[in-house]
C-alpha positions in Angstrom: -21.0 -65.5 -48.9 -23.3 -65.5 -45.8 -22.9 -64.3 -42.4 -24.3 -66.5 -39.8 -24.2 -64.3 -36.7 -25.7 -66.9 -34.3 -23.6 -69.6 -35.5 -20.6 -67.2 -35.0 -21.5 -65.7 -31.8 -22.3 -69.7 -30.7 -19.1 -70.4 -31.2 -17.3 -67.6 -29.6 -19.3 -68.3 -26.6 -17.8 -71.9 -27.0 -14.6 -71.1 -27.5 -14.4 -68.5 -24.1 -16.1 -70.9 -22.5 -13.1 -73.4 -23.6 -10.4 -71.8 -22.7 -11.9 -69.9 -19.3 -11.4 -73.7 -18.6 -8.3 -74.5 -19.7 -6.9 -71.7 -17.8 -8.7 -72.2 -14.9 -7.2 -75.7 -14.9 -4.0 -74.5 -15.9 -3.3 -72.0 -14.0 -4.8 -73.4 -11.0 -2.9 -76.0 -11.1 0.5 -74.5 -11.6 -0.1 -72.0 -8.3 -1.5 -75.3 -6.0 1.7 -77.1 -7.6 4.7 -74.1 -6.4 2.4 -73.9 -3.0 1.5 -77.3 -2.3 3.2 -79.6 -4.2 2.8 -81.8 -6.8 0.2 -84.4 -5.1 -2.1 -81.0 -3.9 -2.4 -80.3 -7.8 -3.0 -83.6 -8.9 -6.0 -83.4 -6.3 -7.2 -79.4 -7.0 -7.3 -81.1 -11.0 -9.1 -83.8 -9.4 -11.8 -81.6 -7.7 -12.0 -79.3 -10.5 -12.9 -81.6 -12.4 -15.7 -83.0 -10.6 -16.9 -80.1 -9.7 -17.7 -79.7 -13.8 -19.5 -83.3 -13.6 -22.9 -81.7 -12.7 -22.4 -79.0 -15.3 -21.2 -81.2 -18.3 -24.7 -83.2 -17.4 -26.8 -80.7 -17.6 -25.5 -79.2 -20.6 -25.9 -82.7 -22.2 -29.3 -83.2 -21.2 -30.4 -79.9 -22.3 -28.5 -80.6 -25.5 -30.6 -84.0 -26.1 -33.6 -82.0 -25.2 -33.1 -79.4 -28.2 -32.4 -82.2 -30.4 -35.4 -84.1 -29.7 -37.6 -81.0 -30.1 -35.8 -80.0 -32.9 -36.4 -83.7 -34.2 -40.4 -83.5 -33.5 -40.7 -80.3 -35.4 -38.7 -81.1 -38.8 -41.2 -83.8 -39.1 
């Protein structure tokens, strides 16, 4: 059996990364929800989440980028 310590420190990266999110949604939502209301979480969800637009794009780009290079040099 091999150890693949990039793959496994790529995916604990991802996996923080993941759940920093889903508690940052979470939670957020929960304390705008007992302070606000139900339609002032709804919105915070809303604006969280386009606020992560921009990011999700450039991840994605960047991710086609590696690929393509990645693509170019295996051939």
């Amino acid at each position: 059996m091999s150890r693949d310590l990039r793959k496994y420190a790529s995916q604990t990266t991802t996996r923080l990364i993941l759940g920093g999110l889903i508690l940052l949604l979470a939670v957020g939502a929960v304390l705008i929800y007992f302070n606000y209301g139900i339609g002032a979480a709804v919105m915070g969800i809303l604006c969280i989440l386009g606020g992560l637009v921009p990011i999700l794009l450039i991840i994605l780009v960047l991710n086609l980028m590696e690929w393509i290079v990645r693509k170019e040099i295996d051939e």
